[in-house]
C-alpha positions in Angstrom: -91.6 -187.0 -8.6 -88.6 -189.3 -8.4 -85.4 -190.0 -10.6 -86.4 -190.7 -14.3 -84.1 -193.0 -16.6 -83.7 -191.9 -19.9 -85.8 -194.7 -22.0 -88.9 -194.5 -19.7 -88.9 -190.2 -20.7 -90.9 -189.2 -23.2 -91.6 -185.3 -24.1 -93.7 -183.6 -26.5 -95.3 -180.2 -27.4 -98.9 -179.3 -28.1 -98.8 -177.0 -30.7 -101.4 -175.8 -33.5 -103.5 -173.1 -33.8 -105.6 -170.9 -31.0 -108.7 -172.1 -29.8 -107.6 -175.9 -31.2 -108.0 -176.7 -27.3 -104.5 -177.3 -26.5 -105.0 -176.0 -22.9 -107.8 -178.0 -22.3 -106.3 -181.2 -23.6 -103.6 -181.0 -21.5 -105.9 -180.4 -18.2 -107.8 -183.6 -19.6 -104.1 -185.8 -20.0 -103.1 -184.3 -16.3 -106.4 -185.9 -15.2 -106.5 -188.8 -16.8 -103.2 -190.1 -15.4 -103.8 -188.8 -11.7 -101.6 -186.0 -12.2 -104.4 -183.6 -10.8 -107.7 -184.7 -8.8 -110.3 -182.5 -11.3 -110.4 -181.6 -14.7 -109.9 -177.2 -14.4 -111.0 -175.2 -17.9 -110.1 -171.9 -19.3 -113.3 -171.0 -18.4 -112.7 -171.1 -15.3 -109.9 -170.0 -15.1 -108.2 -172.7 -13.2 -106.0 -174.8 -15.5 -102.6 -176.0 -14.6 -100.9 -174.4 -17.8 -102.5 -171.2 -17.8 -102.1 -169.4 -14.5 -100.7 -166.0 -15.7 -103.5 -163.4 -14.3 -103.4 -162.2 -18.0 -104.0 -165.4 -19.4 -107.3 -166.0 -17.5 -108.5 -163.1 -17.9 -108.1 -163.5 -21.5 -109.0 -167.2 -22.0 -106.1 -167.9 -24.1 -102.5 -169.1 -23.3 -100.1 -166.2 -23.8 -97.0 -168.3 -22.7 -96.0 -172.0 -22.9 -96.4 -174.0 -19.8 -94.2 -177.2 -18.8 -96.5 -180.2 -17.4 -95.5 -183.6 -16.0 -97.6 -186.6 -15.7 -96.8 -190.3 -15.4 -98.7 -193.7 -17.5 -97.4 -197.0 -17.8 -94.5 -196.6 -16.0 -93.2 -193.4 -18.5 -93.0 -189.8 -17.6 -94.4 -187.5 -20.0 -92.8 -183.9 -19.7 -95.3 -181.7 -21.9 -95.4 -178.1 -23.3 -98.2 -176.4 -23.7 -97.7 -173.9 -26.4 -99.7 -170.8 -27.2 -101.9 -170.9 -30.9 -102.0 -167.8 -31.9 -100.0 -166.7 -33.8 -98.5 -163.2 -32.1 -97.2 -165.3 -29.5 -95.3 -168.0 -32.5 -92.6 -167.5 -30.5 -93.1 -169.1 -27.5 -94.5 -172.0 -29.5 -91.3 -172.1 -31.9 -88.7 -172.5 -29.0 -90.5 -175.3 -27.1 -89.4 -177.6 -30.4 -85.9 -177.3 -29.1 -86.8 -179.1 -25.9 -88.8 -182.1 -27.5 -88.7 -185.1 -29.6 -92.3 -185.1 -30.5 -94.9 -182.3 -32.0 -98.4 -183.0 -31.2 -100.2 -181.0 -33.9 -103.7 -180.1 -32.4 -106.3 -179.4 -34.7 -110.0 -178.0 -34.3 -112.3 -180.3 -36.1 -114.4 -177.5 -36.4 -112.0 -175.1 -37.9 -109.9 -177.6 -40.0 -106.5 -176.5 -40.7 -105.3 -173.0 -39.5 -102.4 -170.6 -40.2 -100.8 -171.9 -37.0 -101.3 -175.6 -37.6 -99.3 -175.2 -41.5 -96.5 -173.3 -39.7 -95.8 -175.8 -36.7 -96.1 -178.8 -38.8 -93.9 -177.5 -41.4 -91.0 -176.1 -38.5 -91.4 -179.4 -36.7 -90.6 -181.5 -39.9 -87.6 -178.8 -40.8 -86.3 -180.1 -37.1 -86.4 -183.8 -37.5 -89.2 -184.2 -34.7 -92.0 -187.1 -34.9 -95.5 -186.1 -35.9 -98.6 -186.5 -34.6 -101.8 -185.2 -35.1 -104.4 -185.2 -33.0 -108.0 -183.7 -34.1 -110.0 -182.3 -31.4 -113.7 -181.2 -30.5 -114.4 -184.5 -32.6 -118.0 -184.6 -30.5 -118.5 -180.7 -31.6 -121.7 -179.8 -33.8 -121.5 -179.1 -37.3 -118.1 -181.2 -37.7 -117.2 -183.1 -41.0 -114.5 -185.7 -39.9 -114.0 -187.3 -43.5 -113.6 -184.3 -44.9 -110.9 -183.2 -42.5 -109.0 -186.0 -42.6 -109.3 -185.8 -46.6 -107.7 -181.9 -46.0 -104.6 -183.2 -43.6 -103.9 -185.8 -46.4 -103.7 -183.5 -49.4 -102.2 -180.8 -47.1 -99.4 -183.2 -45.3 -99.5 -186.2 -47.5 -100.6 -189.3 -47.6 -98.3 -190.8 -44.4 -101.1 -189.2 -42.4 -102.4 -192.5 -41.6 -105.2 -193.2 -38.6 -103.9 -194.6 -35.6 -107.9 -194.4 -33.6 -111.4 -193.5 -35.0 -114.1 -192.6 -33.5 -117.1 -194.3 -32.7 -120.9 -193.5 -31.7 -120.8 -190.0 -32.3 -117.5 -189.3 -31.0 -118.7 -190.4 -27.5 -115.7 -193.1 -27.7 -112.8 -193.7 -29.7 -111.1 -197.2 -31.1 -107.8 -198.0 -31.2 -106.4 -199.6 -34.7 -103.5 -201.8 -34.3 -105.1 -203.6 -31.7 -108.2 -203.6 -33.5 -109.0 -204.7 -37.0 -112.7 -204.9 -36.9 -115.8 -203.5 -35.4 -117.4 -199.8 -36.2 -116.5 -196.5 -36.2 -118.5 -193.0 -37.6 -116.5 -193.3 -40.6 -114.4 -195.7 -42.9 -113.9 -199.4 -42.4 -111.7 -200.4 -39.0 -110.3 -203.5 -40.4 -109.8 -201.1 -43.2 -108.5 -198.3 -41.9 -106.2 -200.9 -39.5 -104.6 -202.7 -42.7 -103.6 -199.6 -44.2 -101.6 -199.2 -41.2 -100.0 -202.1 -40.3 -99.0 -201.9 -44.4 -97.3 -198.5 -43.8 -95.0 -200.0 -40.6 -94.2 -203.1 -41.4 -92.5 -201.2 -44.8 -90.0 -199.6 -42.3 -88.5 -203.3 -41.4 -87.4 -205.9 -44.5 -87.7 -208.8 -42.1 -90.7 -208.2 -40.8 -92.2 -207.3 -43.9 -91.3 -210.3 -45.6 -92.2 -212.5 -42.6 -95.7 -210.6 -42.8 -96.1 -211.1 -46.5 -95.5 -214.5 -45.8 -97.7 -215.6 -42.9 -100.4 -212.9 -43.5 -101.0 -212.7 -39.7 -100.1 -209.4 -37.9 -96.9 -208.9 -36.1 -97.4 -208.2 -32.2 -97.4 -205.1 -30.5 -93.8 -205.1 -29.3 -92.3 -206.1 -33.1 -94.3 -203.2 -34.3 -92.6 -200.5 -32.4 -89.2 -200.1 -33.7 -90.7 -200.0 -36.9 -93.3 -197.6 -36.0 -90.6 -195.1 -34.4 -88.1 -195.1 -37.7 -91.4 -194.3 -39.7 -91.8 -191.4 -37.3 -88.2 -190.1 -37.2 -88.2 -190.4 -40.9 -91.7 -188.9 -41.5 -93.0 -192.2 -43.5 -95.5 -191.9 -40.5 -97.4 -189.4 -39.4 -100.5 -190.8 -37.1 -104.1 -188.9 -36.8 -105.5 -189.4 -33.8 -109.2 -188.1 -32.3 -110.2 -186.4 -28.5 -112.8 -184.8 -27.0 -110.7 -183.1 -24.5 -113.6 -182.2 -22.7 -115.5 -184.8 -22.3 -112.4 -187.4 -22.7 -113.2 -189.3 -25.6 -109.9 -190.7 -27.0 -107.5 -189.2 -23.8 -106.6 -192.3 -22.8 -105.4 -193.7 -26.5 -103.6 -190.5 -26.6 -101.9 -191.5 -23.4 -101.4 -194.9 -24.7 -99.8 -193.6 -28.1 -97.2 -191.6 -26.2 -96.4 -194.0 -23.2 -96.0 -197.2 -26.0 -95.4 -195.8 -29.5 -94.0 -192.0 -29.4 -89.8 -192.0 -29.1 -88.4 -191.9 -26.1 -84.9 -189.5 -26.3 -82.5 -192.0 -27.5 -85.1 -193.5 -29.9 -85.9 -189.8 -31.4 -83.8 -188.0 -34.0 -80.4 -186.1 -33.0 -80.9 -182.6 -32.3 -78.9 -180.4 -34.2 -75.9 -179.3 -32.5 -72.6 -177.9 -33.3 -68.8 -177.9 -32.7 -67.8 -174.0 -33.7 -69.3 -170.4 -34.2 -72.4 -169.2 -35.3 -71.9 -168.2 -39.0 -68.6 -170.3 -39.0 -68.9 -172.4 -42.3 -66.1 -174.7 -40.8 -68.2 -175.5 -37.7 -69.0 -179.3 -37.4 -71.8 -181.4 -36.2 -71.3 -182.4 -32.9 -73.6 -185.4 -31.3 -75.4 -185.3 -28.3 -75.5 -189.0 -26.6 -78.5 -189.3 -24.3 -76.2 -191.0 -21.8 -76.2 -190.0 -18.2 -72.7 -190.9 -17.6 -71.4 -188.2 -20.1 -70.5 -184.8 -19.8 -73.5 -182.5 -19.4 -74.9 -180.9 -22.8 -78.2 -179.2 -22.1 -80.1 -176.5 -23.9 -82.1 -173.5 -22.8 -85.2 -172.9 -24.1 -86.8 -170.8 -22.3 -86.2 -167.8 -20.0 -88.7 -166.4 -17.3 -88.3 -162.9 -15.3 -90.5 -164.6 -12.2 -91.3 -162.1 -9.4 -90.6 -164.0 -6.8 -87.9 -166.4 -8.0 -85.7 -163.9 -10.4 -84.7 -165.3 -13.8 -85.3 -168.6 -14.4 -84.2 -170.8 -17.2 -85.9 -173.8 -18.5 -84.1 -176.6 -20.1 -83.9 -179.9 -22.0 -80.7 -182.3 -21.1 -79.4 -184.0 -23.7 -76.0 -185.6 -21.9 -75.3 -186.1 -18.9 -77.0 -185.7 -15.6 -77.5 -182.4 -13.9 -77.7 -182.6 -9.8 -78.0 -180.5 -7.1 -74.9 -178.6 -6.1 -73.6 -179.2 -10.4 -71.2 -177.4 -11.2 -71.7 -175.8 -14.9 -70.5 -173.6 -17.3 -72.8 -171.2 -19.6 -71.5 -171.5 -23.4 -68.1 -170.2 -23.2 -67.6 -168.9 -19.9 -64.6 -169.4 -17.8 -66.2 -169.2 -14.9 -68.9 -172.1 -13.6 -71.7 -171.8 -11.5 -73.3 -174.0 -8.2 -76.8 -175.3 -9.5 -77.7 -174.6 -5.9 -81.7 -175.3 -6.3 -83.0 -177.9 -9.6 -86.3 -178.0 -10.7 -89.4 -179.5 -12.7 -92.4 -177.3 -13.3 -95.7 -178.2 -13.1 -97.6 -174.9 -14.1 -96.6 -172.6 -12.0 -95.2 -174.6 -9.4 -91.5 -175.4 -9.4 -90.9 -179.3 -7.7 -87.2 -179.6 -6.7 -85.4 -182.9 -7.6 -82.0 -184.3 -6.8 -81.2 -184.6 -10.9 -82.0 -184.8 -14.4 -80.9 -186.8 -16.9 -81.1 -187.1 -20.6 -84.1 -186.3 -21.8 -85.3 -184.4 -18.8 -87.0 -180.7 -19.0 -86.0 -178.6 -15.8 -85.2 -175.4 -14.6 -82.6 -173.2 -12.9 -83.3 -170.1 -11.0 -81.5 -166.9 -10.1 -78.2 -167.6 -12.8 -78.0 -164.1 -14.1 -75.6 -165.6 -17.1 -78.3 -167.7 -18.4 -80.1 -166.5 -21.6 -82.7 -167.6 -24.2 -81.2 -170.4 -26.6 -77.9 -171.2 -24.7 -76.5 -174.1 -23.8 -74.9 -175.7 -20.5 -72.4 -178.0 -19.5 -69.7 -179.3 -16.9 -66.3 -179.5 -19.1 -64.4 -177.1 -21.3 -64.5 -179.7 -23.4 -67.9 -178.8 -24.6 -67.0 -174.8 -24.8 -68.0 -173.6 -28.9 -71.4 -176.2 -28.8 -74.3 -174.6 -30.3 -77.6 -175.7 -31.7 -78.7 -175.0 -34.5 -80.9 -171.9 -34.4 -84.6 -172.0 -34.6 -86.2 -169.6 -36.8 -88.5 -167.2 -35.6 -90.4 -165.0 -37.5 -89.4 -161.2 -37.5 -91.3 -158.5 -35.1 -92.8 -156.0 -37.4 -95.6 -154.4 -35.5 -94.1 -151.4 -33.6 -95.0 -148.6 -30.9 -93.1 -146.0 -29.7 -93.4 -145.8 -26.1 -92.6 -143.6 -23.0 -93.3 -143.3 -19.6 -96.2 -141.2 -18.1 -94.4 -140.4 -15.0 -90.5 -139.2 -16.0 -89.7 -141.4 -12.9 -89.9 -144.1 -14.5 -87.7 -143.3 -17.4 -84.8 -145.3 -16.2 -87.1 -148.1 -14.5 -88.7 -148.8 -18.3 -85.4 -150.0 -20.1 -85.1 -152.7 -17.2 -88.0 -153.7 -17.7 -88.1 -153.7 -21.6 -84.9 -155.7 -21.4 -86.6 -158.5 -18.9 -89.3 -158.6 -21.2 -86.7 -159.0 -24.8 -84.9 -162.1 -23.0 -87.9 -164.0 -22.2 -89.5 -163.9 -26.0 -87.1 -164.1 -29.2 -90.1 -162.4 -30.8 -90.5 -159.4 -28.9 -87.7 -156.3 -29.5 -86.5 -152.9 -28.3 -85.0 -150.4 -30.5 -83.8 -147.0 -29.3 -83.6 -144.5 -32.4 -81.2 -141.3 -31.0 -82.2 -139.6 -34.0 -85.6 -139.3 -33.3 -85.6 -139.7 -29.6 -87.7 -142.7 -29.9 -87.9 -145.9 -28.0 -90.1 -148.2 -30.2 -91.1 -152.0 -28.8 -91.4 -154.2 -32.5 -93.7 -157.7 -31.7 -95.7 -160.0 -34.1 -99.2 -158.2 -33.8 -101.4 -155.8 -31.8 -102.0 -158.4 -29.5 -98.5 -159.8 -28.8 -97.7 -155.9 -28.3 -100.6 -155.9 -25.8 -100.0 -158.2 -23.9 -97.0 -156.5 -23.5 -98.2 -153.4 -22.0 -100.8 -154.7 -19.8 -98.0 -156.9 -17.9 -95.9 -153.7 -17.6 -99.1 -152.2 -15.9 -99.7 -155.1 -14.0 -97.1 -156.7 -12.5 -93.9 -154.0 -13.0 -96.3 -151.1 -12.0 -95.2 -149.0 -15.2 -97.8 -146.5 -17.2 -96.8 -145.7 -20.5 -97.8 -144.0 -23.7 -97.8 -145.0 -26.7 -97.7 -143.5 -30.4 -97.3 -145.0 -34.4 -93.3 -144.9 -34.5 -91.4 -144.4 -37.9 -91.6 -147.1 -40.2 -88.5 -148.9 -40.6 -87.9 -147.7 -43.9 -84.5 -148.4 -45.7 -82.2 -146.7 -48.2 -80.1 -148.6 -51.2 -78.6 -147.3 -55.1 -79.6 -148.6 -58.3 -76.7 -148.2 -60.3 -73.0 -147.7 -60.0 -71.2 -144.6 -59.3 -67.4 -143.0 -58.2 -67.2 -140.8 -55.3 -63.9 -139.2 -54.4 -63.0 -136.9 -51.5 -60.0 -135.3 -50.5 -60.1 -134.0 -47.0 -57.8 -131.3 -46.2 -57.0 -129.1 -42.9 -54.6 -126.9 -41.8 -54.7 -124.3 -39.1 -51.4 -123.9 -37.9 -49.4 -126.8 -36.6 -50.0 -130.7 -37.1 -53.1 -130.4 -40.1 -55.2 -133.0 -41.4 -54.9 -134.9 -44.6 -56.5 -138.1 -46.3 -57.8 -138.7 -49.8 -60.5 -141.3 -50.8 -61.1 -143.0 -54.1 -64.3 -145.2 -54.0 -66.9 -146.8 -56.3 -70.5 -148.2 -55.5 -72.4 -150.5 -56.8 -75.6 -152.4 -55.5 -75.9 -155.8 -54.6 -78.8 -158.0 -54.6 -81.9 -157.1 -52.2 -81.2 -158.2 -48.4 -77.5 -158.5 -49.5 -76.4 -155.9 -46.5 -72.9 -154.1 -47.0 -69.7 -155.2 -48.2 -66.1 -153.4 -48.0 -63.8 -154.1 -50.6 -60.3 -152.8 -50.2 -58.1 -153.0 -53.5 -55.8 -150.1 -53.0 -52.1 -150.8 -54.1 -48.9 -149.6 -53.7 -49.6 -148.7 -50.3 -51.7 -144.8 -51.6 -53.9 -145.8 -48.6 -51.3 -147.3 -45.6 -53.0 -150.0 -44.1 -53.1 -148.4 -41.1 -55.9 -145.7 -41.8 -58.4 -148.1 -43.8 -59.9 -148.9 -40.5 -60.8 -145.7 -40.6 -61.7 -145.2 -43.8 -64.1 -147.9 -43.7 -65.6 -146.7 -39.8 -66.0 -143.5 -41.9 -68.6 -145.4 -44.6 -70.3 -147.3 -42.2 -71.1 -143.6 -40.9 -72.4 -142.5 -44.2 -74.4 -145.4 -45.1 -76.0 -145.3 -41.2 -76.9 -141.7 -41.6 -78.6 -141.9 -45.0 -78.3 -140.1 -47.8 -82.2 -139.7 -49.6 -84.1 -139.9 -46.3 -81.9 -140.3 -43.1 -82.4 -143.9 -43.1 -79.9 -146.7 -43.1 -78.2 -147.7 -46.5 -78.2 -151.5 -47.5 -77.5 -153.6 -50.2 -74.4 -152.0 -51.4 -70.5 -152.8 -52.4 -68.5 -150.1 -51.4 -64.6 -150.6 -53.2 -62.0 -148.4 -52.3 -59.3 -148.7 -54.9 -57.1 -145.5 -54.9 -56.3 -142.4 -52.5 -53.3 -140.3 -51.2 -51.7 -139.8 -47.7 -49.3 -137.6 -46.2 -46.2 -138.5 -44.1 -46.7 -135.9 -41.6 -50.7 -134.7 -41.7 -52.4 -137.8 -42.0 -54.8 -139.1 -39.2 -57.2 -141.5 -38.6 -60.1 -138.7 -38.4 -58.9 -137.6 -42.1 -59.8 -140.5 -43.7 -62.6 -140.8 -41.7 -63.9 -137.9 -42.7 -62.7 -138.6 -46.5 -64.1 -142.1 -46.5 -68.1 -140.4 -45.3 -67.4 -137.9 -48.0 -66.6 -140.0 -50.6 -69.2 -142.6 -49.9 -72.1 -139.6 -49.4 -70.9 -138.3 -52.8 -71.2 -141.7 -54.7 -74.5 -142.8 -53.3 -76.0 -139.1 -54.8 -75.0 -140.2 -58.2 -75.6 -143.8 -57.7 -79.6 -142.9 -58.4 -80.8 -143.9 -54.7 -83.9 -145.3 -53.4 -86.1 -145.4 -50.2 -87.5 -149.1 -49.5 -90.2 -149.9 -47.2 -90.6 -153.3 -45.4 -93.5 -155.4 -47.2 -95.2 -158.2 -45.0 -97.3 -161.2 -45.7 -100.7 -160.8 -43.7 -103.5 -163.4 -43.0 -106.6 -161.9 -42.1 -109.6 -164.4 -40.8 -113.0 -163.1 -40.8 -117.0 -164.0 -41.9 -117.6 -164.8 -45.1 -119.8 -161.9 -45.5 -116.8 -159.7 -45.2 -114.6 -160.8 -47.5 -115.3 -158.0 -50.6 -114.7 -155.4 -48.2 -111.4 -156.5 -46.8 -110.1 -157.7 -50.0 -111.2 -154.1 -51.6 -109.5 -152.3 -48.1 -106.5 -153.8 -48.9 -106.2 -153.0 -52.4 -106.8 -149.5 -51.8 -103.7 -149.7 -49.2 -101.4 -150.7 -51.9 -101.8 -154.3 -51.2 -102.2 -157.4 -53.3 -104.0 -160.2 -52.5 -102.8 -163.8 -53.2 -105.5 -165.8 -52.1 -108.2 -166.9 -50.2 -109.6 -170.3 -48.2 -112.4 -171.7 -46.1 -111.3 -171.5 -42.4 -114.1 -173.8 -41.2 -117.8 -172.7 -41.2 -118.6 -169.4 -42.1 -115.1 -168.2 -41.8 -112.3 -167.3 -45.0 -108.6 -166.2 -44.9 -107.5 -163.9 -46.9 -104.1 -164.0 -47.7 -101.8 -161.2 -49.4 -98.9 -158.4 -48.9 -99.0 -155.5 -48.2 -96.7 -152.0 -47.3 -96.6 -152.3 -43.5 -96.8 -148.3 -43.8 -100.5 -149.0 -44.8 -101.5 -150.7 -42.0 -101.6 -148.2 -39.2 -104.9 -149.0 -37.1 -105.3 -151.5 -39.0 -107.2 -153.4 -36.2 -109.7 -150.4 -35.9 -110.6 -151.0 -39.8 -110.7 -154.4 -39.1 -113.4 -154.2 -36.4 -115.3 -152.0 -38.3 -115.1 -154.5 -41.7 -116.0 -157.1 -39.9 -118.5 -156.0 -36.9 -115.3 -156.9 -34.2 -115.5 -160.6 -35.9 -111.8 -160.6 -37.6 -108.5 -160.5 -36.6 -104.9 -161.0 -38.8 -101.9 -161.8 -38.3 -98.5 -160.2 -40.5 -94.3 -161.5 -40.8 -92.2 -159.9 -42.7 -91.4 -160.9 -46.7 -89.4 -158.5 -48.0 -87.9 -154.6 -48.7 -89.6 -152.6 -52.1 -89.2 -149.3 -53.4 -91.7 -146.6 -51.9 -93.6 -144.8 -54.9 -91.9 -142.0 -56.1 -94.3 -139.1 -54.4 -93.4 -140.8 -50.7 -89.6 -140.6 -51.5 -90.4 -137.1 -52.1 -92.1 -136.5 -49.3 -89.4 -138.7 -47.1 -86.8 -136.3 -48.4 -88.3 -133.2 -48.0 -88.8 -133.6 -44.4 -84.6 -135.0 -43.9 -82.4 -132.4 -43.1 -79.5 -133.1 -45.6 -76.5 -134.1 -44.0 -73.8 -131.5 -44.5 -70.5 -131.7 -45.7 -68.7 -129.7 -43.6 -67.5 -131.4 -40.5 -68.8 -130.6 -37.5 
């Protein structure tokens, strides 16, 4: 692959839901532009994309996959995303890297959970649209009625750009076309309404259109076409067979002549300033290749025989061999000594990128998920603006069958947290457990079978505690004056503190309003480490205390016996005091699950639920013969929740959860909760 310029670059995601075909499309793109000789399937086990051993044996995509392939003089840099939606985090960073969300859909399915979440974070990041409905050749497939569904579920600028014809043997382009047959609605028809909806996007041409009442050519309708994309006036529906081709090459044509190439698409959202800094300012990106070098990580990769990897998109700038760049703020650059573009697995070194490029670094052990790289100090403080990701809820608590891996296991779990923003490790000292949190069963899985596979690691695994949470209900004073003396220097600091609770997810705030100087300055560090401690430890339950406003207003020193460890100790006191007469609760996290399954199931799942505390908030055809159920429910509840499932539902269902919020337990748990807490003393130790 040679030297790209920027306006000749095009790059795009295939996102949507599992089993859309997403895989397979891309194998039938890679073909269809001479990328690869012959067509491989998941079948088979011999696609481009998926080439994890886990992923074949499978027949899913655990892992997106960066693909290259060249029509009409463009280059298309592709990711192939994972559908399902335990692995939604390998799907949600590839938006960072691309101007242009290819929302696959299964025409036999309709629209999935997966396809309502991508379309809906792809339009919350300014990219282009595009749908493109798949399997259109499939049995038992209702195109009208699809396309009737994507309009009342994404509005109306869903407009058809092809339609297929004879059975979905062949499809027709429309703004080439405006007559001759399709399987359904009128080409010259279905070709007015969208040469209407560009020309609206350009006054001239619009009036020039108006006037003459002939179509404008191909070339006038392409700026027009790409503001109605940026600004989501336009989003075009286009039909495939990905395996038998039907439509491929449109699809091609669409991206090579109508999708935006980088400095045609919308800025991506980057920062002068700090995370969280409400005086940070936007800072543009210009997809020039003379600039300084601004480029964005997307993706990290713990490769066994390459070390970590991180994939990028440039957005300034051009990256060459033998580069010198900077990771975020460091002082201290690094020699890009190798440069690369994947293709699958393999990794094809280049003399440089430029803007609008996807590449890849190898064996820079400063590189990590989401951060950004560049040449000058200049650009030191640039961010981009966060992605969001859902939250891992689904937990195990693991350790190691042989105790010689012990130490071999955290390096591992830590490879494995940098590569996937949705996969966490927690280490709880108090019960001596080391829990992995991921998005499902299978996301956690597929964990464990690449520990076994490729890092040789055995492990076992239990339920861990549910991440439960402490917070008050009212308002309450707690006071404590701690007081020591045992010959020579003694210890003295008193504490004067009120509580009262803030709104749910509010966290903690410390409010210091004593005056007169009864607290010096110097010891409400302390004081403050000191209610941290107390509101860590727990009061009802052991668990973490949130939500709260702790104010200290008033307390007494001494010239000679204060410390830092007194008013520690006072501030823990104090605070443990006040949350006992504050009425405390225990919470428990609450999530929002989808569960797909047969029809025939459905008044047994929706009665499961119920009796686990949950409430169900709706259900929804998922194509034939399938519903979703949708509802909330304690997260406490569903422990082996997959073997109820596959009882339900004869092994036919699956679901998928994300967390929605923190409620109160009922009363007999938070008695059972504090029963089994040893109370935390009030002695010191």
């Amino acid at each position: 692959m040679g030297q790209n310029t920027t306006v000749n670059l095009r790059s795009v995601a295939l996102v949507g839901h599992g089993a859309a075909g997403k895989t397979t499309l891309a194998e039938s793109l890679l073909a269809a532009a001479g990328a690869i000789s012959t067509r491989g399937s998941v079948e088979r086990g011999n696609t481009v994309c998926d080439f994890d051993p886990q992923e074949k044996e499978l027949g899913h995509s655990l892992n997106s996959a960066m693909i290259s392939l060249n029509w009409l003089d463009t280059q298309v840099h592709m990711v192939d995303t994972p559908g399902y939606p335990d692995f939604a985090g390998q799907a949600i960073g590839a938006l960072a890297a691309v101007d242009t969300a290819l929302v696959v859909i299964n025409a036999q399915t309709g629209i999935e959970l997966s396809t309502e979440r991508m379309m809906k974070l792809a339009a919350a990041r300014d990219l282009c649209r595009m749908i493109v409905i798949n399997k259109i050749d499939a049995d038992n497939v209702d195109l009208p009625k699809l396309v009737g569904e994507i309009r009342e579920t994404f509005g109306r600028e869903c407009m058809l750009l092809d339609l297929p014809v004879h059975h979905g043997q062949e499809v027709v382009e429309l703004l080439g076309h405006d007559d001759g047959e399709s399987d359904f609605e009128s080409v010259a028809t279905a070709h007015r309404a969208l040469i209407d909806q560009i020309v609206e996007e350009d006054e001239e041409l619009l009036a020039r259109y108006l006037e003459e009442g002939a179509d404008p050519g191909l070339d006038e309708l392409h700026a027009p076409f790409v503001k109605a994309l940026r600004a989501g006036h336009l989003i075009p529906i286009l039909f495939v067979s990905a395996k038998t081709g039907a439509g491929v090459t449109q699809l091609l044509d669409a991206l090579a002549r109508l999708a935006p190439n980088p400095i045609e698409g919308n800025p991506p959202p980057f920062y002068k300033g700090e995370p969280g800094d409400q005086n940070s300012v936007p800072f543009h990106a210009e997809p020039d290749p003379g600039k300084h070098v601004l480029a964005h990580v997307f993706k990290v990769v713990s490769d066994p025989f390459i070390g970590k990897l991180g994939a990028f998109r440039v957005h300034q700038g051009t990256i060459r061999r033998d580069s010198q760049l900077y990771v975020g703020d460091a002082k201290r650059p690094f020699k890009v000594g190798h440069l690369y573009r994947m293709q699958g697995k393999d990794y094809v070194e280049v003399d440089a990128l430029v803007p609008g490029d996807i590449g890849a670094i190898a064996k820079v052990d400063e590189i990590e998920f989401d951060c950004v790289l560049h040449d000058s100090h200049d650009e030191d403080h640039i961010h981009l603006k966060p992605l969001e990701f859902p939250q891992p809820m689904q937990g195990l608590a693991v350790e190691t069958k042989r105790k010689a891996d012990e130490q071999r296991l955290f390096d591992v779990l830590h490879k494995l947290e940098i590569e996937d923003p949705c996969f966490k490790v927690e280490r709880h000292p108090t019960t001596n457990e080391t829990v992995i949190r991921g998005l499902g069963e299978m996301h956690l899985r597929a964990k464990l079978s690449r520990m076994a596979q490729q890092f040789k690691i055995e492990l076992e695994t239990k339920a861990p505690q549910i991440a439960y949470r402490e917070t008050i209900t009212g308002k309450a004073e707690g006071h404590c004056r701690h007081k020591k003396q045992s010959g020579g220097a003694g210890q003295f600091g008193e504490v004067m503190l009120r509580i009262e609770p803030m709104e749910r997810g509010g966290g903690f705030e410390f409010v210091d309003i004593v005056k007169g100087g009864a607290i010096p300055g110097v010891y409400m560090a302390a004081v403050e480490k000191g209610v941290r401690q107390a509101l860590e430890d727990g009061v009802v339950g052991g668990f973490p205390v949130h939500d709260l406003r702790v104010i200290v207003h008033d307390g007494k020193s001494h010239a000679v016996d204060s410390k830092d460890i007194a008013f520690f100790a006072a501030g823990r006191k104090a605070t443990i005091e006040a949350i006992r007469a504050a009425s405390p609760i225990v919470l428990e996290p609450v999530v929002d699950i989808e569960v797909l399954a047969p029809d025939a199931s459905i008044g047994d799942l929706t009665g499961d639920l119920a009796s686990k505390r949950g409430q169900v908030t709706g259900t929804q055809p998922r194509g034939v013969g399938t519903m979703s159920i949708s509802g909330k429910v304690p997260l406490a509840e569903l422990d082996d929740y997959q073997g109820r499932l596959k009882s339900l539902t004869g092994g036919q269902g699956s679901y998928s959860i994300a967390f929605s919020h923190y409620a109160p337990v009922p009363a007999a748990t938070q008695q059972q909760l504090a029963s089994q807490h040893k109370t935390v003393g009030l002695e010191d130790d």
